[in-house]
C-alpha positions as CSV (number, residue, x, y, z in Angstrom):
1,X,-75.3,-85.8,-26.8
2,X,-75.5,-83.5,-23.7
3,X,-75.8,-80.2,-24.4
4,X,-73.9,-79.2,-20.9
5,X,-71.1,-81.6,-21.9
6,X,-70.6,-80.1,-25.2
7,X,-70.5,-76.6,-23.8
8,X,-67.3,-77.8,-21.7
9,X,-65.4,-79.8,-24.4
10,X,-64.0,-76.5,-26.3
11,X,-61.6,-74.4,-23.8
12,X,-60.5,-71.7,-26.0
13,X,-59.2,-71.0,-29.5
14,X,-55.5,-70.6,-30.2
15,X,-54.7,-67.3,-31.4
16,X,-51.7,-67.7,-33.1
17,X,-49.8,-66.4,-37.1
18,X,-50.1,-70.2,-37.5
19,X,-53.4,-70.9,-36.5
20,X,-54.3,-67.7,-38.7
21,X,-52.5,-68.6,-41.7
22,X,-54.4,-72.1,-41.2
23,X,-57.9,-70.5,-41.2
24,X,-57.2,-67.7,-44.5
25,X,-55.7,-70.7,-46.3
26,X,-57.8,-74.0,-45.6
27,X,-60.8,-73.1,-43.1
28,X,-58.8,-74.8,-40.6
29,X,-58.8,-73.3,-36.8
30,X,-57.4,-74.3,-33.8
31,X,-58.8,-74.9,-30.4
32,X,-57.6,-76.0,-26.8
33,X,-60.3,-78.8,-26.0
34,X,-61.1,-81.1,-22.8
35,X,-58.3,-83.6,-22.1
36,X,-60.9,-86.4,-22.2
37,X,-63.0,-84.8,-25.6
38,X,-63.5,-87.2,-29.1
39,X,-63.4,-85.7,-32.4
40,X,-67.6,-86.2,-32.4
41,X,-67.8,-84.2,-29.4
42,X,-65.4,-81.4,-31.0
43,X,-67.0,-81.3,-34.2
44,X,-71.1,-80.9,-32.2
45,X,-69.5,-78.5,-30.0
46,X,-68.3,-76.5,-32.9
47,X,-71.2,-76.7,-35.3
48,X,-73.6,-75.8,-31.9
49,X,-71.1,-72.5,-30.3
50,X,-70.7,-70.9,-33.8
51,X,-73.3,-72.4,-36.2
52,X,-71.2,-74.0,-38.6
53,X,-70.8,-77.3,-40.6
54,X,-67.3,-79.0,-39.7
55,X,-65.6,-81.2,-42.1
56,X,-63.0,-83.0,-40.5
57,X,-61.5,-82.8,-37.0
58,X,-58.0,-83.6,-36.4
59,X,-56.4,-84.1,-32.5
60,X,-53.2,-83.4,-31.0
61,X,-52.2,-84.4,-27.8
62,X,-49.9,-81.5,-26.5
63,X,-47.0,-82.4,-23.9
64,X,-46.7,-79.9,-21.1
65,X,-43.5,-77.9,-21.1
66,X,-40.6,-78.8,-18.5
67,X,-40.0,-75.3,-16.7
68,X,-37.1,-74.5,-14.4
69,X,-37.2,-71.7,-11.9
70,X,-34.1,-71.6,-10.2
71,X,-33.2,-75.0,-8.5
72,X,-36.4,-76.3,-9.0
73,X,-37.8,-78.1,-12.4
74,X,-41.1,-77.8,-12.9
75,X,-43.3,-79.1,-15.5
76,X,-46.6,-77.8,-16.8
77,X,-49.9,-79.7,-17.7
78,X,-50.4,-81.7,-20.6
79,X,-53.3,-80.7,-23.0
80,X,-55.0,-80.8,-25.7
81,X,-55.4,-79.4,-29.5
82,X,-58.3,-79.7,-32.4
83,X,-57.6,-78.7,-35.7
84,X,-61.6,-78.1,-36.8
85,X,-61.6,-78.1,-40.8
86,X,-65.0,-76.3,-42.0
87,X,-66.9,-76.6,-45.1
88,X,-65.8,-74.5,-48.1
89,X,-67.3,-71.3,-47.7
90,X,-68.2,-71.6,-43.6
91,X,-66.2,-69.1,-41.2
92,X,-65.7,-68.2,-37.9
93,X,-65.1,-64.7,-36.4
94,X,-63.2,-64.3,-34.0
95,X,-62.6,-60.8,-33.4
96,X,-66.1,-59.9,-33.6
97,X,-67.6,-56.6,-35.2
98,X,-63.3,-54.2,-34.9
């Protein structure tokens, strides 16, 4: 796989009470990937950017929210989410050294 395409796949993680209470409970986080990424590519990307082992990637394609600013409707971009399940005792930090 290409090590430039991998870098690309993972946007961002999702910083949310869910996506926290996912992680202390299961080793389950939660990331905004590429529109066009496959779990493969999600679960090289992960195991190369933070050095882990990943179990089992689940994908969720996110409809973009219809927005109205006055008269106008709006709607914003679709997306999507990867629920990246880690082997018992892997982690990912995060926060860094607070």
């Amino acid at each position: 796989m290409n090590q430039e395409r991998l870098l690309k796949v993972l946007l961002g993680p999702i910083v949310s009470e869910k996506a926290a209470s996912l992680a202390d409970l299961y080793g389950q986080y939660a990331f905004r990937v590429a529109s066009d990424a496959t779990k493969q590519e999600i679960a090289r990307a992960v195991e190369m950017l933070f050095e882990v082992k990943v179990s089992q990637v689940r994908v969720l394609n996110m409809k973009g929210k219809k927005k109205r600013l006055g008269n106008r409707i709006g709607k914003r971009k679709n997306w999507k989410k990867a629920y990246v399940r880690l082997l018992p005792g892997q982690d990912i930090d995060f926060g860094g050294d607070i």
